[in-house]
Structure formats: structure tokens, C-alpha cells
Backbone and ligand atoms as CSV (ligand in chain L), in Angstrom:
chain,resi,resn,atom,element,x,y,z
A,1,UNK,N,N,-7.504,8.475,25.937
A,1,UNK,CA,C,-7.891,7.815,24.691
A,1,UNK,C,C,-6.658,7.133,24.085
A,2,UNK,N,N,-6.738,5.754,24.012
A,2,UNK,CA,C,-5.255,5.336,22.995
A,2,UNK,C,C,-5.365,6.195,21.537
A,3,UNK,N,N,-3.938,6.189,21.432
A,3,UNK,CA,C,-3.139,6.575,20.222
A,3,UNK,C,C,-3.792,5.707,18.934
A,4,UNK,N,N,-3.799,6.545,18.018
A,4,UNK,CA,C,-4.508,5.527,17.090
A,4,UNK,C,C,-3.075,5.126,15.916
A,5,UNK,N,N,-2.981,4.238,15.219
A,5,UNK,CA,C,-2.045,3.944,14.679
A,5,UNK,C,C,-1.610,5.190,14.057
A,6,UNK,N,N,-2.130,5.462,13.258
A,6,UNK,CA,C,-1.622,7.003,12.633
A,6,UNK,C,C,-0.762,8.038,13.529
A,7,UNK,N,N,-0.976,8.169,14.453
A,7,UNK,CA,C,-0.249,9.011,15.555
A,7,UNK,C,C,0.768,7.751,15.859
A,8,UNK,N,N,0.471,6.312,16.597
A,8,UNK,CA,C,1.769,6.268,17.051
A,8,UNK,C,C,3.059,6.199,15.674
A,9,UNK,N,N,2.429,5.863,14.370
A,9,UNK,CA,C,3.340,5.889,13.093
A,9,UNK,C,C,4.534,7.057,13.290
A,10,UNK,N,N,3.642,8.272,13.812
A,10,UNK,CA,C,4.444,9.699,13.705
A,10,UNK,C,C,3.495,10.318,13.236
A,11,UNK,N,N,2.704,10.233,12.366
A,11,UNK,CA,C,1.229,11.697,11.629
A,11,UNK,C,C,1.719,11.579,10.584
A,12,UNK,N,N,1.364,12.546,9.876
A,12,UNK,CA,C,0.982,12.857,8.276
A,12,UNK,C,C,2.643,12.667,7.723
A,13,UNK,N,N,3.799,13.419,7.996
A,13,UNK,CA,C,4.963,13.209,7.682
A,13,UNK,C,C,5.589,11.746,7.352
A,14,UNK,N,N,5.184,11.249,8.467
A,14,UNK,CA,C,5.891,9.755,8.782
A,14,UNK,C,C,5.131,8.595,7.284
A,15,UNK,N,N,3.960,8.870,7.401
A,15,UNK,CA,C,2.757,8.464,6.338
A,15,UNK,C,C,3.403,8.723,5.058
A,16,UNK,N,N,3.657,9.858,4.700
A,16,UNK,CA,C,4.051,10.608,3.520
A,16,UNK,C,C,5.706,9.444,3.128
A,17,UNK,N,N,6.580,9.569,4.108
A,17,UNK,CA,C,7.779,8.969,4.202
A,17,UNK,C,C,7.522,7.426,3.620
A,18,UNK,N,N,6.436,6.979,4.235
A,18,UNK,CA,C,6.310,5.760,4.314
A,18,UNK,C,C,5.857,5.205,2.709
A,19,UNK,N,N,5.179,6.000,2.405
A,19,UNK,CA,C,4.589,5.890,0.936
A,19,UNK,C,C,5.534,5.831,-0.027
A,20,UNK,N,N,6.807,6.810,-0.205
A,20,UNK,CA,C,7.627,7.589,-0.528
A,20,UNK,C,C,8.857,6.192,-0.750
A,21,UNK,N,N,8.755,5.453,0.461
A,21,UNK,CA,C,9.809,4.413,0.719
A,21,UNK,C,C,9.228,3.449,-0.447
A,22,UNK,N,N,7.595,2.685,-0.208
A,22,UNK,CA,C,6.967,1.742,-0.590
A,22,UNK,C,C,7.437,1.783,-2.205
A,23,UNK,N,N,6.986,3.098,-2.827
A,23,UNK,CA,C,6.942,3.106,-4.394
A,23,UNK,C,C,8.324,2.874,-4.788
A,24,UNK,N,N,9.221,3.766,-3.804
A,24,UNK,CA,C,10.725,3.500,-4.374
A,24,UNK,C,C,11.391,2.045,-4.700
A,25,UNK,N,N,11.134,1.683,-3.211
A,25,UNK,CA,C,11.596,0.342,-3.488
A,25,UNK,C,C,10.977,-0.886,-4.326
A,26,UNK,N,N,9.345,-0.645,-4.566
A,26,UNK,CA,C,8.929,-1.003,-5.956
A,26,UNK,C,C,9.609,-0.879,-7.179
A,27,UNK,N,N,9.309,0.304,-7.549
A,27,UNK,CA,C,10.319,0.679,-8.793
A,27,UNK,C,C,11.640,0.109,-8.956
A,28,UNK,N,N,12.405,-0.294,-7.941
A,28,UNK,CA,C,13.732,-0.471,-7.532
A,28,UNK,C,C,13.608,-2.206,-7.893
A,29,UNK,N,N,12.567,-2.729,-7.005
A,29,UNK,CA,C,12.960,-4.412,-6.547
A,29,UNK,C,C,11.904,-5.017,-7.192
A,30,UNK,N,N,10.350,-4.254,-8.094
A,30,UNK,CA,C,9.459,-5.150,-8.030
A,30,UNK,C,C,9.054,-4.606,-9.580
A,31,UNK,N,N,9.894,-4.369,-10.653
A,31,UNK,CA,C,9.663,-4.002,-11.980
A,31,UNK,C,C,8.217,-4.466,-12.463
A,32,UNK,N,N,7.605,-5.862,-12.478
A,32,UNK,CA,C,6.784,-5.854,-13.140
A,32,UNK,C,C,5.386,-5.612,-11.956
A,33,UNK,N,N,5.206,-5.418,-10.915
A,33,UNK,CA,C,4.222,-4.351,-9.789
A,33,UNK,C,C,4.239,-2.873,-10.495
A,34,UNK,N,N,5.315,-2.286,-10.393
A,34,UNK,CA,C,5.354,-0.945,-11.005
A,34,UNK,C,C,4.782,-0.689,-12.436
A,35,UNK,N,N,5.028,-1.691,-13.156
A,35,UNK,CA,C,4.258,-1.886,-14.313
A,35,UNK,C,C,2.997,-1.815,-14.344
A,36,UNK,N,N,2.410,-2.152,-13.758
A,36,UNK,CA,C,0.775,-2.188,-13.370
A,36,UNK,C,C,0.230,-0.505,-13.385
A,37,UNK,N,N,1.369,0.360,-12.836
A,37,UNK,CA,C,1.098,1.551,-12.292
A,37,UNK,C,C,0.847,2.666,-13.356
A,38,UNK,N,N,-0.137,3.685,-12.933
A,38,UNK,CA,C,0.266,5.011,-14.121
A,38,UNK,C,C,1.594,5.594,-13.831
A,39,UNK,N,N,2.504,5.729,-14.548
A,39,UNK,CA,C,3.782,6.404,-14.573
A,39,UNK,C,C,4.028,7.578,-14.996
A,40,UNK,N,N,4.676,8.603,-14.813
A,40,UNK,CA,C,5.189,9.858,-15.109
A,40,UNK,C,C,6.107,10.134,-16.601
A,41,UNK,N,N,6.297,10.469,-16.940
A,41,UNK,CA,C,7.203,10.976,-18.027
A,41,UNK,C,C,8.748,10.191,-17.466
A,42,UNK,N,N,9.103,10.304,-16.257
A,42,UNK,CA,C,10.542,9.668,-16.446
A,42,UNK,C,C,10.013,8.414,-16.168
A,43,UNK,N,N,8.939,7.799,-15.685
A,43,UNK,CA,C,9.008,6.371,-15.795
A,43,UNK,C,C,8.449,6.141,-14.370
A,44,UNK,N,N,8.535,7.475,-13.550
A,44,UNK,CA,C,8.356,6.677,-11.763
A,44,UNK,C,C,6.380,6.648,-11.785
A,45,UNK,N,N,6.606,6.034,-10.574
A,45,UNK,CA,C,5.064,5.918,-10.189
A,45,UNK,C,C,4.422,7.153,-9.917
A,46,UNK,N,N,3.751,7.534,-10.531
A,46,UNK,CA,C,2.611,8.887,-10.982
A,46,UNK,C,C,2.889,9.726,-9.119
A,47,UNK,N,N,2.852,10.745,-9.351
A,47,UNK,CA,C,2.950,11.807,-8.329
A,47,UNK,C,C,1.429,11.563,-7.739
A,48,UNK,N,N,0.646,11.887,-8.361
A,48,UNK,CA,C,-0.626,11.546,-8.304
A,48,UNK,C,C,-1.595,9.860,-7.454
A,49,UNK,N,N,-0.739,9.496,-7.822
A,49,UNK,CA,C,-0.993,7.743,-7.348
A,49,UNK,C,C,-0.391,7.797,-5.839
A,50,UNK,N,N,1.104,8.285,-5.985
A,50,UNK,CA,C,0.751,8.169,-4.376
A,50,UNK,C,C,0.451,9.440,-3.645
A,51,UNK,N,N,0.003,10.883,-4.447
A,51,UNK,CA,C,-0.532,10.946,-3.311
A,51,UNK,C,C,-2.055,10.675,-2.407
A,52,UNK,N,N,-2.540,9.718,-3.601
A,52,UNK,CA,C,-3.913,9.504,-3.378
A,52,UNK,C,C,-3.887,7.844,-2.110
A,53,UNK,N,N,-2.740,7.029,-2.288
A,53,UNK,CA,C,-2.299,6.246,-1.728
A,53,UNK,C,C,-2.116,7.028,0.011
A,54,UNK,N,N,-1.012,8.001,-0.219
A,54,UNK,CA,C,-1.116,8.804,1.333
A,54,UNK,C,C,-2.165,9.029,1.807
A,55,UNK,N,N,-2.956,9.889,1.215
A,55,UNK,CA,C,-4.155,10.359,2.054
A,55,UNK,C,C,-5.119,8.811,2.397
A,56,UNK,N,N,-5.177,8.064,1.156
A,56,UNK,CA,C,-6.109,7.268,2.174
A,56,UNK,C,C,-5.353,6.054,3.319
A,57,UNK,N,N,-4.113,5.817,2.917
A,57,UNK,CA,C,-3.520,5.155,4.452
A,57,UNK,C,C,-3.482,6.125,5.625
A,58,UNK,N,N,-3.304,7.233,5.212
A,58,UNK,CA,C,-4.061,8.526,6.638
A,58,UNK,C,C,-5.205,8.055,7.198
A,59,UNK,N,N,-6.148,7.735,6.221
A,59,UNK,CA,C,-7.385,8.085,6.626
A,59,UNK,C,C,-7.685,6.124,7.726
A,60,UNK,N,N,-7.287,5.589,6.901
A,60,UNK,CA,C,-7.220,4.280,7.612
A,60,UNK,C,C,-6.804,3.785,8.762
A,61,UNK,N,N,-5.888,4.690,8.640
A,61,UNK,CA,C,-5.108,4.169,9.999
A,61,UNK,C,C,-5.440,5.302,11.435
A,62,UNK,N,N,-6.225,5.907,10.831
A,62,UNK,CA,C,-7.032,6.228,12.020
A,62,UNK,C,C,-7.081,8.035,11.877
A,63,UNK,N,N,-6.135,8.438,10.945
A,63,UNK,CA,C,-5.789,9.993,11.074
A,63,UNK,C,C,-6.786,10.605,10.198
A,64,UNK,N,N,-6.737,12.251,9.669
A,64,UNK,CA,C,-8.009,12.749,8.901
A,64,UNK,C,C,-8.431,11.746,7.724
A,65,UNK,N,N,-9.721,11.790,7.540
A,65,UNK,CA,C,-10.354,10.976,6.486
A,65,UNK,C,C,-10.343,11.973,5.299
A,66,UNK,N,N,-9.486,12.694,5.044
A,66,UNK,CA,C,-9.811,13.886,3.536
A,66,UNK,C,C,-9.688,12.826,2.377
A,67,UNK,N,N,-9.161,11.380,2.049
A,67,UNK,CA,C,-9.319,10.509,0.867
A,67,UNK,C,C,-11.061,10.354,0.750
A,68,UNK,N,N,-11.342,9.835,1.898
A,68,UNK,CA,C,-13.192,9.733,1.723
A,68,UNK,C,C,-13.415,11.287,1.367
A,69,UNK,N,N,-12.976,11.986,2.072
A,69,UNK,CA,C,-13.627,13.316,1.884
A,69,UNK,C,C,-13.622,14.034,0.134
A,70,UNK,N,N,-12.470,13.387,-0.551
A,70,UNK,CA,C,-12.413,13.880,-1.826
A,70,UNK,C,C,-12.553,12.843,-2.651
A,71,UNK,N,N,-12.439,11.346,-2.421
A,71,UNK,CA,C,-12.899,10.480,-3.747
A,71,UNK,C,C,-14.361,9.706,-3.015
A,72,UNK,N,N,-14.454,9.638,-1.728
A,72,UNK,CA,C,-15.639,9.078,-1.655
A,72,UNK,C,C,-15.443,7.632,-1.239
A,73,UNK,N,N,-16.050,6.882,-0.455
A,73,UNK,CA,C,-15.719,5.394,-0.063
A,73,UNK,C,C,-14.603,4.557,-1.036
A,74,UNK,N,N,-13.012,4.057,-0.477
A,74,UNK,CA,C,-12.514,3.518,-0.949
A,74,UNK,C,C,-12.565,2.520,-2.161
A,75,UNK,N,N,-13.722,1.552,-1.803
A,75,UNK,CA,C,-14.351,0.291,-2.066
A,75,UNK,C,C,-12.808,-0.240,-2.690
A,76,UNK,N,N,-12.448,0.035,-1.996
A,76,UNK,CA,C,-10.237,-1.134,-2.586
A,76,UNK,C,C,-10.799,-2.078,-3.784
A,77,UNK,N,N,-11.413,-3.330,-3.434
A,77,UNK,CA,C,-11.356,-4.454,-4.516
A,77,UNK,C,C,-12.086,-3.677,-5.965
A,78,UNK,N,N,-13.144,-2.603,-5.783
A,78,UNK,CA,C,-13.420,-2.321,-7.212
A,78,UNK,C,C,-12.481,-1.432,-8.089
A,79,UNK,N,N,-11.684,-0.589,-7.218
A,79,UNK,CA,C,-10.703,0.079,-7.605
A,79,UNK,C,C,-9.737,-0.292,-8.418
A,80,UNK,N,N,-9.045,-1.606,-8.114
A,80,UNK,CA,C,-8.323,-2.877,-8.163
A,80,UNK,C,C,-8.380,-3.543,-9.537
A,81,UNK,N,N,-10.006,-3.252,-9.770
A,81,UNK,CA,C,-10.402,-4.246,-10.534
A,81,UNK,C,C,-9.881,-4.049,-12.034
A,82,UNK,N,N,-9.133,-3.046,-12.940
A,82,UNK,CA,C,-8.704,-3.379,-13.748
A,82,UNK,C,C,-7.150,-4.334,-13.813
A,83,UNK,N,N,-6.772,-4.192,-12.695
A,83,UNK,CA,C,-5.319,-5.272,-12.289
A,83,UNK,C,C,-5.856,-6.851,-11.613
A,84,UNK,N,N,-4.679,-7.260,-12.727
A,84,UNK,CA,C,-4.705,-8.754,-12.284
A,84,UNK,C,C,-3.845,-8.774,-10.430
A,85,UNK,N,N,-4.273,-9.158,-9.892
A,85,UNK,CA,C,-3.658,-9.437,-8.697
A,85,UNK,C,C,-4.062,-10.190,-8.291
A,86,UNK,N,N,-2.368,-11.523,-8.574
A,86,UNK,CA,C,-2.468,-13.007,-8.111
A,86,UNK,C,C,-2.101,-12.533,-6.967
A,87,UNK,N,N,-1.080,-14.214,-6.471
A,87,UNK,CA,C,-0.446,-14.508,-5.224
A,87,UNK,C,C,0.912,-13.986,-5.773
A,88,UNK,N,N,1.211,-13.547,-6.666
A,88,UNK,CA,C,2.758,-13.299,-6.769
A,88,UNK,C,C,2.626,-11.690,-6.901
A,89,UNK,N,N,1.484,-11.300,-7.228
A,89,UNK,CA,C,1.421,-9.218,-6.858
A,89,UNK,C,C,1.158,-9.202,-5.609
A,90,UNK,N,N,0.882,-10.093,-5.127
A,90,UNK,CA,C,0.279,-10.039,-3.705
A,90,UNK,C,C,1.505,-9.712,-2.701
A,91,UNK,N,N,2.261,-10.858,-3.237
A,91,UNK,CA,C,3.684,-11.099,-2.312
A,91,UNK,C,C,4.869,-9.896,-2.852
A,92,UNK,N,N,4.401,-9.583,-4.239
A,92,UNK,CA,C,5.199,-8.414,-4.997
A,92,UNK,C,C,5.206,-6.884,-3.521
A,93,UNK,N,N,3.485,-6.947,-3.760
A,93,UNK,CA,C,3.255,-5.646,-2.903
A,93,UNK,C,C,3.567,-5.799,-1.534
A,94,UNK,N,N,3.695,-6.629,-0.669
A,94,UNK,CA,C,4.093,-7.067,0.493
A,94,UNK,C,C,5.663,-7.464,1.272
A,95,UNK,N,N,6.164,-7.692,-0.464
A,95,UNK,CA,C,7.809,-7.367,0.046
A,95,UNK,C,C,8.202,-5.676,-0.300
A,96,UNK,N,N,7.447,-5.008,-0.910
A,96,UNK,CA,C,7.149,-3.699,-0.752
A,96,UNK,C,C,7.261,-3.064,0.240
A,97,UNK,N,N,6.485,-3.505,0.942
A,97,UNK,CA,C,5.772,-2.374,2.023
A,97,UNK,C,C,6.555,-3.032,3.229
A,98,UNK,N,N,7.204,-4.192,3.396
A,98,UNK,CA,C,7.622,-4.220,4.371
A,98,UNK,C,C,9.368,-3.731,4.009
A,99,UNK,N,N,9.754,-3.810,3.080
A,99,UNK,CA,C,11.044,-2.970,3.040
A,99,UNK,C,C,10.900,-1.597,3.377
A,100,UNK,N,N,10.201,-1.165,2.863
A,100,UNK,CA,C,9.553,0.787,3.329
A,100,UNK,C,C,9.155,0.460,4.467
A,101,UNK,N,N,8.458,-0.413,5.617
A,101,UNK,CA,C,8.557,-0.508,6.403
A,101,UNK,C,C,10.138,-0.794,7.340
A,102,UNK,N,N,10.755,-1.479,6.908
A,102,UNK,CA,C,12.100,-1.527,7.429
A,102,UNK,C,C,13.038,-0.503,7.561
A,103,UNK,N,N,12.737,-0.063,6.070
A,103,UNK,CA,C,13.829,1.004,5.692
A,103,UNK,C,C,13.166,2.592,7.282
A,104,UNK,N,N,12.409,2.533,7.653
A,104,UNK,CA,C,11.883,3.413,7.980
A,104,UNK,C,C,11.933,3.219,9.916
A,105,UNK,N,N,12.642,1.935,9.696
A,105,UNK,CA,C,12.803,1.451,11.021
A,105,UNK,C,C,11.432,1.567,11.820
A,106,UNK,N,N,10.482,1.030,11.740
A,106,UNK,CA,C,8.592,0.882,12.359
A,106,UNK,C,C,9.274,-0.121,12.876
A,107,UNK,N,N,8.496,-0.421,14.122
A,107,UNK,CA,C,8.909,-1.307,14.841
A,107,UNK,C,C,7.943,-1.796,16.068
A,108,UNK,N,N,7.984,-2.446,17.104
A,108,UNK,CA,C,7.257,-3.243,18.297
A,108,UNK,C,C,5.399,-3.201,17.831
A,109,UNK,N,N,4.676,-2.846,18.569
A,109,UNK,CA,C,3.146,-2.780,18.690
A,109,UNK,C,C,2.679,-2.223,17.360
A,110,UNK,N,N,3.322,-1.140,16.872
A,110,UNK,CA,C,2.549,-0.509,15.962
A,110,UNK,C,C,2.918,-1.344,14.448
A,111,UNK,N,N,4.108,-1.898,14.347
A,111,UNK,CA,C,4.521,-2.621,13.068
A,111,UNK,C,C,3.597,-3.644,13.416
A,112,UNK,N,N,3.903,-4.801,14.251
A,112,UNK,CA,C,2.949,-5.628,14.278
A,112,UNK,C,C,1.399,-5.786,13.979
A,113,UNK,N,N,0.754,-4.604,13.980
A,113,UNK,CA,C,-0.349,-4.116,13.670
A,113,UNK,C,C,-0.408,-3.899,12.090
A,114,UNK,N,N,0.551,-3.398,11.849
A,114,UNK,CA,C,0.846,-3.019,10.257
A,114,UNK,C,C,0.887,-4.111,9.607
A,115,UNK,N,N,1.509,-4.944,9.988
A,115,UNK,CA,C,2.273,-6.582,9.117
A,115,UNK,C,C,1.117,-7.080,8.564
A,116,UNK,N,N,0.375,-7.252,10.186
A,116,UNK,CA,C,-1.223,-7.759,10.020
A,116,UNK,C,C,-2.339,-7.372,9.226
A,117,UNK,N,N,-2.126,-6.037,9.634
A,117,UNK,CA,C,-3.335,-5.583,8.403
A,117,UNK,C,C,-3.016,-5.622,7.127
A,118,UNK,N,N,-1.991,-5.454,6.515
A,118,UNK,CA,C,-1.016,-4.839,5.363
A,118,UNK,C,C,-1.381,-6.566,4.621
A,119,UNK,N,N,-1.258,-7.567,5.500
A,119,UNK,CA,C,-1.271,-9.013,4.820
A,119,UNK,C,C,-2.955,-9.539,4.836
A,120,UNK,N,N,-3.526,-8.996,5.231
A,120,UNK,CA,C,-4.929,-9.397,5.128
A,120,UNK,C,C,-5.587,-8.645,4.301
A,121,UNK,N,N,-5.169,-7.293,3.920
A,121,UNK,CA,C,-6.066,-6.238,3.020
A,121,UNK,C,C,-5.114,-7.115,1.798
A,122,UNK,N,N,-3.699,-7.218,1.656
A,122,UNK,CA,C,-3.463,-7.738,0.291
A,122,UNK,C,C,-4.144,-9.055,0.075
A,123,UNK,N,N,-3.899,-9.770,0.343
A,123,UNK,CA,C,-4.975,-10.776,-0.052
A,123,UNK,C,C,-6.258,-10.482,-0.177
A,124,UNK,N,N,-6.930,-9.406,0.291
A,124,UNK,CA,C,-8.541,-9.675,0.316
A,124,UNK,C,C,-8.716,-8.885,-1.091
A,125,UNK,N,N,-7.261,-8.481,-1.534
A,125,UNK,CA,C,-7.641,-7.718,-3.211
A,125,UNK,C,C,-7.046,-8.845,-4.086
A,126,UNK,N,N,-6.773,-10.051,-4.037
A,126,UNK,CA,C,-6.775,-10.567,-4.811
A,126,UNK,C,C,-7.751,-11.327,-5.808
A,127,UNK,N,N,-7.706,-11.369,-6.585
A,127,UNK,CA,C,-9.056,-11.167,-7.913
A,127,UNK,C,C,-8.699,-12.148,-8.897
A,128,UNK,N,N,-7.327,-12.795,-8.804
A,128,UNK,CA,C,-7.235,-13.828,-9.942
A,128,UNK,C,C,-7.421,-15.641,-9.759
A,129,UNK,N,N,-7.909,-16.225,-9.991
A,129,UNK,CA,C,-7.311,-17.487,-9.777
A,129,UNK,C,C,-6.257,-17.835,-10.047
A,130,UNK,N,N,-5.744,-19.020,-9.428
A,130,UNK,CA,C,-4.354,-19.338,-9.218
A,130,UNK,C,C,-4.463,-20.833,-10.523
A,131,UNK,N,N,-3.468,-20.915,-10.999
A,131,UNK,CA,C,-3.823,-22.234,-11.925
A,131,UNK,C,C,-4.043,-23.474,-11.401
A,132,UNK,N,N,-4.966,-24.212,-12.194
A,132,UNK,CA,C,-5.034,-25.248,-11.800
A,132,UNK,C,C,-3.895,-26.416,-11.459
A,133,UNK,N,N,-3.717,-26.879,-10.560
A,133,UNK,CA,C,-2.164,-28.142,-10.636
A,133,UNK,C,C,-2.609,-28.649,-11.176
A,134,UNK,N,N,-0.958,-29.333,-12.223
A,134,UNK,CA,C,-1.054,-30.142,-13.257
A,134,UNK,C,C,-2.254,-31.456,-12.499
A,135,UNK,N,N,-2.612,-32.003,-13.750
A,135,UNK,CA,C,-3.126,-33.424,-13.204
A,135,UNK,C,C,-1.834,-34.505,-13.447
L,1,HEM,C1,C,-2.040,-6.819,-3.411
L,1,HEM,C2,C,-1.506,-6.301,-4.492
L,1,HEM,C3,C,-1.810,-4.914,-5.000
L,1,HEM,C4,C,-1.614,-4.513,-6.289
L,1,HEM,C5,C,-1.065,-5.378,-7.422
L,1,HEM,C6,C,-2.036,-3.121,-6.372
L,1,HEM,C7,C,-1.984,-2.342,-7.504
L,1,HEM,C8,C,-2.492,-1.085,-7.624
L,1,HEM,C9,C,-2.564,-0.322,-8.846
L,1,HEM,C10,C,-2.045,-0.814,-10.192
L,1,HEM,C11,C,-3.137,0.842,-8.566
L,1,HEM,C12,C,-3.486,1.942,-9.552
L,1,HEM,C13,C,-2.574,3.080,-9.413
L,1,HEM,C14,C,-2.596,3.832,-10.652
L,1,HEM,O1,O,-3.548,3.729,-11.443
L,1,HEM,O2,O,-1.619,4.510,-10.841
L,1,HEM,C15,C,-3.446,0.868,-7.152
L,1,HEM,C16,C,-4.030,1.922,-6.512
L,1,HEM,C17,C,-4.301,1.947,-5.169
L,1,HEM,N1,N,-4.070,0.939,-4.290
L,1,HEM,FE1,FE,-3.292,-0.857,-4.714
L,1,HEM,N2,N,-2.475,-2.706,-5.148
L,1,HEM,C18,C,-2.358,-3.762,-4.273
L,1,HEM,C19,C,-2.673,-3.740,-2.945
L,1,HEM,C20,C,-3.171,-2.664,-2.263
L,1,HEM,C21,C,-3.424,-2.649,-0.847
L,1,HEM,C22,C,-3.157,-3.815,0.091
L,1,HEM,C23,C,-3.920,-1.407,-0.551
L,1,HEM,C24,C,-4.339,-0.857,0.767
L,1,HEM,C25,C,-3.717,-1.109,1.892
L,1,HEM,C26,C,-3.977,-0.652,-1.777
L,1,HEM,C27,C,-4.432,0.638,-1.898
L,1,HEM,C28,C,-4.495,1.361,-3.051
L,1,HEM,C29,C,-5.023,2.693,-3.164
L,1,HEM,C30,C,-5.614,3.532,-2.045
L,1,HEM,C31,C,-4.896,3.071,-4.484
L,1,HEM,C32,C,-5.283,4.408,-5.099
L,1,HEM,C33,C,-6.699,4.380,-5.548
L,1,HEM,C34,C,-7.039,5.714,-6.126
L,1,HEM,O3,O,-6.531,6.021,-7.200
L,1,HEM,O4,O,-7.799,6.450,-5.502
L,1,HEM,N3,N,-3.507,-1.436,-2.792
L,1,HEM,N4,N,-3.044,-0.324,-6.614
């Protein structure tokens, strides 16, 4: 049986790491993304947020489904729906995830897989129009 992304990532650890990287370097490089977020008492992104973020990139990428199992079908874009997310949260969350991707050294078949999906699910949550060009 092929490896499903989740396994070749590394499993639940590697997942956890990966999440761990994403928010940091948010907080770090993407101030007004993090803004969007529920925050903790010192200011970081809610303990809670990612670990609800872990379990369901677990569950996506092929490893246990316990996010369906405890909130119930994702549905991403309604979730979403109190955040504005243009093309610039879009690209916010995407220089995100590929620094936590970097930082984490992912690499050949399985990154490539990641890049791809990671850039097609962000866009497919985008919900704002873009302004009209001047006339
Ligand atoms: C494209 C720009 C995106 C923005 C601006 C954004 C923003 C947010 C915000 C503000 C939250 C709420 C967290 C909280 O209330 O603390 C959230 C939750 C979440 N986001 Fe995103 N997000 C984006 C893309 C994505 C993508 C691409 C995925 C999936 C690959 C994703 C998966 C999730 C999940 C699973 C949650 C947690 C939902 C829950 O609480 O159960 N997001 N996001």
C-alpha cells in the first residue's frame, strides 16, 4: 500500500512540529495574519487553535481522522467565514507555511505535494473581493 502523506511527513510528531513552526513564524513575520487569530494571555496564537489545526492536517493528510471525529466535517470555507481572506492573507498564510515548511527541512515528493495542496486549499478560502482597478 503507498505511504500516505502523513506517514511519509514522519506521523503525528512531525505534524505537531510542523504546526508549531507555521504559527511561530506567523507571529514572528506575518503580524497582521496573527491578528485575525484567538490569542492567549501573552499574545501567542491560542494553544487551542493549533491544536485543533494539528489534528485536522492529521486527519487530511491521510493519518487518524479524530478532528472529524470530535468537531465533525471540516466545511474550511464556513469556518473561515468570520475572516476577511483576500489575496494578501492568502499569500500572508502561504509564506507561513512554507517557512515552517523549510524551517523543518520537507523536501522532494512529499513537499511537492504539500506546496500544491497548501496553494489550492488557500485560495479556495478566499472570500473577499479584490478591488476594483482604478478606471
Ligand atoms: C488563506 C488564508 C487563511 C487565513 C487568513 C486563515 C485564518 C484562520 C483563522 C483566523 C482561524 C481561526 C482561529 C481562531 O479562531 O483562533 C483559522 C482556523 C483554522 N484554519 Fe485557517 N486560515 C487560512 C487558511 C487555511 C488553510 C489553507 C487551511 C487548511 C489547510 C486552514 C485550516 C484551518 C483550520 C483547520 C482551522 C481551525 C478550525 C477550528 O477551529 O476547528 N486555514 N484560520
Amino acid at each position: 500500500m503507498p505511504a500516505t502523506p502523513f506517514e511519509l511527513l514522519g506521523g503525528r510528531d512531525r505534524v505537531r512540529a510542523l504546526v508549531t513552526a507555521f504559527y511561530d513564524r506567523m507571529e514572528q513575520d506575518e503580524p497582521a495574519l496573527a491578528a485575525l487569530h484567538r490569542r492567549d494571555a501573552a499574545g501567542r496564537v491560542d494553544p487551542g487553535s493549533r491544536d485543533r489545526f494539528a489534528l485536522f492536517l492529521t486527519g487530511w493528510l491521510g493519518g487518524p481522522d479524530d478532528y472529524v471525529a470530535q468537531f465533525g466535517h471540516p466545511r474550511l470555507r464556513m469556518r473561515h467565514g468570520r475572516v476577511r481572506v483576500d489575496l494578501a492573507m492568502r499569500d500572508a498564510w502561504l509564506r507561513s507555511m512554507t517557512a515552517a515548511l523549510d524551517q523543518l527541512a520537507v523536501t522532494g515528493e512529499v513537499r511537492a505535494y504539500l506546496d500544491a495542496r497548501f496553494a489550492e486549499v488557500a485560495d479556495f478560502m478566499r472570500n473577499a473581493p479584490e478591488a476594483a482597478p482604478e478606471e
